[in-house]
C-alpha positions as CSV (number, residue, x, y, z in Angstrom):
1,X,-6.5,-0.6,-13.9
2,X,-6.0,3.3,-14.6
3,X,-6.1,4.6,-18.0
4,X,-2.0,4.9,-18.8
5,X,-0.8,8.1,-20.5
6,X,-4.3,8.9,-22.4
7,X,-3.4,12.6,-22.4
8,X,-1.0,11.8,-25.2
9,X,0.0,15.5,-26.8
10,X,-0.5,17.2,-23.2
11,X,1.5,14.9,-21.1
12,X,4.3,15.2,-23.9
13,X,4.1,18.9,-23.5
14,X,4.4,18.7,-20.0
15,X,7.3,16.2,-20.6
16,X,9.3,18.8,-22.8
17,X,9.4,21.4,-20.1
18,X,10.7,18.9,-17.8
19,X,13.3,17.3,-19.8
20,X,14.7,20.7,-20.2
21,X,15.0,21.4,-16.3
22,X,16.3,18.0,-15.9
23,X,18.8,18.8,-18.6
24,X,20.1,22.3,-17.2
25,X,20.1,20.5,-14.4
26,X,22.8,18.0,-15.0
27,X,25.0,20.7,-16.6
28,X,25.0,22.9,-13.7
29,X,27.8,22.3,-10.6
30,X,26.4,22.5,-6.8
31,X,26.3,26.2,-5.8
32,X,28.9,27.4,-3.1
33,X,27.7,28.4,-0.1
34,X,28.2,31.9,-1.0
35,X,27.0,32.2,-4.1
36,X,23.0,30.7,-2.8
37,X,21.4,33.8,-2.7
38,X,22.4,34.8,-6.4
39,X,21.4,31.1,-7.2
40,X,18.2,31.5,-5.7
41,X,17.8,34.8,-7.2
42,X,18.7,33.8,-10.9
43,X,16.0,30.4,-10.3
44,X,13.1,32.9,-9.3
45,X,10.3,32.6,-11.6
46,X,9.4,35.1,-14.0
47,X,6.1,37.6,-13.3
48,X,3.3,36.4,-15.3
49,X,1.6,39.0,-17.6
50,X,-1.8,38.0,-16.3
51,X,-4.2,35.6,-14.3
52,X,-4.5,33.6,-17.2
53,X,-1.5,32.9,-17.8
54,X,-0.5,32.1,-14.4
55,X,-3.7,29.4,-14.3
56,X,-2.3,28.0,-17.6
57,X,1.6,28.0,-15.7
58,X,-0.3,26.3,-12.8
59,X,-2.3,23.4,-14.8
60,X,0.9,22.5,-16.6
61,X,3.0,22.2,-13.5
62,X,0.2,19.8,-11.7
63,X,0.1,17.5,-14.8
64,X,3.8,17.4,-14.9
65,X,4.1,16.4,-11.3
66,X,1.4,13.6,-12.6
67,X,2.9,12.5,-15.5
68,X,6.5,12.3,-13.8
69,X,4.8,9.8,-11.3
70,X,3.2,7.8,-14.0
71,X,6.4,7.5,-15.8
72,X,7.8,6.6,-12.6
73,X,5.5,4.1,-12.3
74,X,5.4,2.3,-15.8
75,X,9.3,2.3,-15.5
76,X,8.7,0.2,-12.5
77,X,7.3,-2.2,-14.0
78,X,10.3,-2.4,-17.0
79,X,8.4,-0.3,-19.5
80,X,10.9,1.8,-20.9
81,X,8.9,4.6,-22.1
82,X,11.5,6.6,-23.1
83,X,10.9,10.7,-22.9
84,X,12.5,11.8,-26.1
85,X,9.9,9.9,-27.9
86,X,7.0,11.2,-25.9
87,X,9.1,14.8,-27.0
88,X,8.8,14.1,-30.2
89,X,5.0,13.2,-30.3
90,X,4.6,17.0,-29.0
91,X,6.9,18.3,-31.5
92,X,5.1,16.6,-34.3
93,X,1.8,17.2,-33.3
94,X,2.6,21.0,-33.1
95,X,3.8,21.1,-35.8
96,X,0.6,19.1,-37.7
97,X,2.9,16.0,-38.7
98,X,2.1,13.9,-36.2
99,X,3.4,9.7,-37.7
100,X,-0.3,8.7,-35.8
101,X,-3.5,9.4,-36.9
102,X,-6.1,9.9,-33.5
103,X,-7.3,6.2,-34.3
104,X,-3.6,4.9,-34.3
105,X,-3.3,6.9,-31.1
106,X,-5.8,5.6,-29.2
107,X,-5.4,2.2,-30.2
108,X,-1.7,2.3,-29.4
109,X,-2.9,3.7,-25.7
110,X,-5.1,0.5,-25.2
111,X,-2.3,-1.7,-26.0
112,X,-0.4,-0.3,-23.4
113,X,-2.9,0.1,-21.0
114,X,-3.5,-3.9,-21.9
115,X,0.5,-4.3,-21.5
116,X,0.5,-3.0,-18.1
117,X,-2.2,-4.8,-16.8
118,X,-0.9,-8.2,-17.8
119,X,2.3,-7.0,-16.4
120,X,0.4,-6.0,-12.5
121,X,-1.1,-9.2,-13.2
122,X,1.5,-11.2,-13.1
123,X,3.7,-9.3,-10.4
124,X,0.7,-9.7,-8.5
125,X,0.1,-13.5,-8.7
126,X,4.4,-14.1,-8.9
127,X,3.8,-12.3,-4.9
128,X,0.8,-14.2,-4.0
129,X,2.9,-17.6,-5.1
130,X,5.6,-16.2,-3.1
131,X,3.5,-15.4,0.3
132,X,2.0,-18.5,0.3
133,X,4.9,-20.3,0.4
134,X,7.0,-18.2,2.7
135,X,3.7,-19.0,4.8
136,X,3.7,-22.4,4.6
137,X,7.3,-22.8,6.1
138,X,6.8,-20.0,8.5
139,X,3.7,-22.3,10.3
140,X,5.9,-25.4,9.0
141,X,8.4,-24.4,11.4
142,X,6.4,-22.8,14.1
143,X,4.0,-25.8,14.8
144,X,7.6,-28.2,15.5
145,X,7.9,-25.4,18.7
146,X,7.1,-26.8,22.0
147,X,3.2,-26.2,23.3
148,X,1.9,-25.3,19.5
149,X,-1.2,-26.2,19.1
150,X,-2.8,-26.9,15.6
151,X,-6.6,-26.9,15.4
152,X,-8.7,-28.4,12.5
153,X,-9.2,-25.3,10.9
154,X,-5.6,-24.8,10.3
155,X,-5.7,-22.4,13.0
156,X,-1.5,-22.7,15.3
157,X,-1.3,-20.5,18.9
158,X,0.6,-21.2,21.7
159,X,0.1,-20.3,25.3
160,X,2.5,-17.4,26.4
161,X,0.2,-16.6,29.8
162,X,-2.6,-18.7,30.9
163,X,-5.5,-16.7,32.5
164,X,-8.2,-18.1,34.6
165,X,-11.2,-15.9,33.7
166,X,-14.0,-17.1,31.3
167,X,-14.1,-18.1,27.7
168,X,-15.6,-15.7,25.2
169,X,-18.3,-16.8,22.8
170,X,-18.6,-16.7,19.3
171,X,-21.2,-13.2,20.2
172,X,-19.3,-11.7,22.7
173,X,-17.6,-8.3,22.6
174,X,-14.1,-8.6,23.8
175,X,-11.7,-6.2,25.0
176,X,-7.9,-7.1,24.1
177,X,-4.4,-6.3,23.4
178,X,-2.7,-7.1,20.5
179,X,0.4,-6.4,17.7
180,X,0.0,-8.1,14.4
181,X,2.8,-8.9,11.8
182,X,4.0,-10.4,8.8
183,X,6.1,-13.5,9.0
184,X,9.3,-11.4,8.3
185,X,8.6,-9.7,11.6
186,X,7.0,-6.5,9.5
187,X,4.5,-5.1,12.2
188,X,1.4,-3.9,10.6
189,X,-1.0,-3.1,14.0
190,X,-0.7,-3.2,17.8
191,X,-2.9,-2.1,20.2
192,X,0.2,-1.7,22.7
193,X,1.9,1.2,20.4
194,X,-1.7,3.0,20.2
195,X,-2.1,2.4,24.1
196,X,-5.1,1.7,23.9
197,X,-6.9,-1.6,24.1
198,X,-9.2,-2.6,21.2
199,X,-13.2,-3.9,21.9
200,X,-15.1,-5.2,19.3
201,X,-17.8,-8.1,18.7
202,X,-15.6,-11.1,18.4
203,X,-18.2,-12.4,15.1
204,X,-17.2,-9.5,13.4
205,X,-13.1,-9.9,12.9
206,X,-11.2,-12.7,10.9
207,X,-11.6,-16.2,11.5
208,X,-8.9,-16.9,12.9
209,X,-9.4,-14.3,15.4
210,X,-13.5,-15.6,15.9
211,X,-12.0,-19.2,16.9
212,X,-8.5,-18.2,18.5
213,X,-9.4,-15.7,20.9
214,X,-13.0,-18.3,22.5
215,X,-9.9,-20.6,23.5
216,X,-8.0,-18.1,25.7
217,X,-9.6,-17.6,29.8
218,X,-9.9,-14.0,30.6
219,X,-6.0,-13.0,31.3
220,X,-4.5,-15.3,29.0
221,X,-1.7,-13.9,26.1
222,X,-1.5,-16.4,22.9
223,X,0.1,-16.4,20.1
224,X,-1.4,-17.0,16.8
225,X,-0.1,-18.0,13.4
226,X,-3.6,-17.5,11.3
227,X,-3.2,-19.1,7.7
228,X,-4.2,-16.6,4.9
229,X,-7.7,-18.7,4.1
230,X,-8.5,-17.5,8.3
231,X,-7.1,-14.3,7.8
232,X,-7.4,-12.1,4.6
233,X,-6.9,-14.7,2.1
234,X,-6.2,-13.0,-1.6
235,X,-7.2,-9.9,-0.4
236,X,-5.1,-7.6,-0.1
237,X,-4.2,-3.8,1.1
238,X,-1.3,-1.8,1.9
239,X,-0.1,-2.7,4.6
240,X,-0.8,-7.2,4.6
241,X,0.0,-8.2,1.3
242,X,-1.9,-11.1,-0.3
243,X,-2.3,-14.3,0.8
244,X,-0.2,-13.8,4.0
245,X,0.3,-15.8,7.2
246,X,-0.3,-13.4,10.2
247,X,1.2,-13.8,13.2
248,X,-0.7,-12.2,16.4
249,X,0.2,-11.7,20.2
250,X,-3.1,-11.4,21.8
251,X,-3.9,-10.5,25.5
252,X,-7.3,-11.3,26.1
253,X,-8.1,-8.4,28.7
254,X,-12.2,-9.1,29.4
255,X,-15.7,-10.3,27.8
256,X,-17.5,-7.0,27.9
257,X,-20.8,-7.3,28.9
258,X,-23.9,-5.4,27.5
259,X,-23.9,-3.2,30.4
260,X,-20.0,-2.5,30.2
261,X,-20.4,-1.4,26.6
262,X,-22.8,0.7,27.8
263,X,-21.0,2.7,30.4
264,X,-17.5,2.5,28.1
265,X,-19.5,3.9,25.2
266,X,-20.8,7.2,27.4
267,X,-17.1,7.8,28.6
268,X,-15.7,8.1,24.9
């Protein structure tokens, strides 16, 4: 977990300029379509009297595009932290009555960095909770379809095309079409929209894909409903959330042999 709001007076300073632009903001009317270029012409920013004062202009408008975001972020996450108050931490400081000593400060900023973290915590395990059950009746209702097959592991796939080529091993590279989603229908990868097929040692993906794709000939397209404890289990990244059931459509185009890799490896 990031450090929340440490840059206390500074962010508060940043906050004040911004609050003041929101609130000229609200009091002005849409411009007419004639009257832009004066509009434009009135918002044009004032020369600054040196290359100093520019860089200061400049550090104060990146932190205020930071601090906006974290704001954004907290209030996301139903922390109201309200920007008249953070206003008037700036105002006092300035003006050497600051109601905090630095200690009080700081101690107030670990608390809230302690308060968001339980808070991402729990949103984070209240999702988890959620994924796992959506999965469960997702693979629930997929094994009741006709020719699913459920393997020990957990592993479901039914047969969509039925090659007659070979059986990859465990060490085998394959070469293979896919898409990947969520079991909303939210794609996440596919081979097909890349146009291009994927190779890679079939050890070296998720389980469910090691044991899947060594039951599908050469030719064959299965589908695969991979529990999360064979896919990415409570891992999670932006795109496949934690603990999800994945769903794959897999076309198992070849094994490729050492000397194929070879010769595919010199063309790319």
């Amino acid at each position: 977990m990031k450090p929340v709001l440490k840059m206390s007076v500074l962010a508060a300073t940043i906050l004040l300029a911004v609050g003041c632009q929101d609130e000229k903001a609200a009091d002005t009317k849409p411009a007419e379509p004639a009257k832009v270029e004066q509009v434009a012409t009135e918002a044009a920013p004032a020369a600054f009297a040196s290359e100093d004062e520019k860089a200061a202009y400049a550090i104060g408008a990146s932190l205020a595009q930071y601090l906006a975001a974290n704001l954004d972020q907290q209030k996301e996450l139903g922390l109201n932290l309200d920007r008249e108050h953070v206003l008037a931490g700036v105002r006092d400081v300035f003006a050497d009555q600051s109601r905090l000593t630095p200690e009080e400060t700081q101690q107030t900023l670990q608390e809230l960095d302690k308060r968001v973290s339980e808070i991402v915590q729990k949103k984070a395990q209240e999702e988890a909770e959620k994924n796992i059950k959506a999965g469960e009746e997702y693979r629930a209702k997929f094994e009741k379809q006709d020719g699913v097959v459920k393997t020990e592991s957990g592993l479901l796939y039914q047969v969509e095309t039925q090659g007659e080529g070979d059986k990859p091993a465990a060490t085998d590279t394959v070469r293979v079409h896919y898409k990947g989603t969520l079991t909303d229908g939210t794609e996440f990868d596919s081979s097909y929209k890349r146009n291009q097929p994927a190779t890679f040692p079939l050890n070296q993906v998720i389980p469910g894909w090691t044991e899947g794709v060594q039951l599908m000939p050469v030719g064959s397209k299965f589908k695969f409903v991979i529990p999360p404890e064979l896919a990415y289990g409570s891992q999670a990244n932006p795109s496949i959330p934690a603990n999800s059931t994945l769903v794959f459509e897999v076309e198992l185009l070849d094994i490729v042999k050492p000397e194929k890799q070879a010769e595919t490896q010199k063309t790319q």
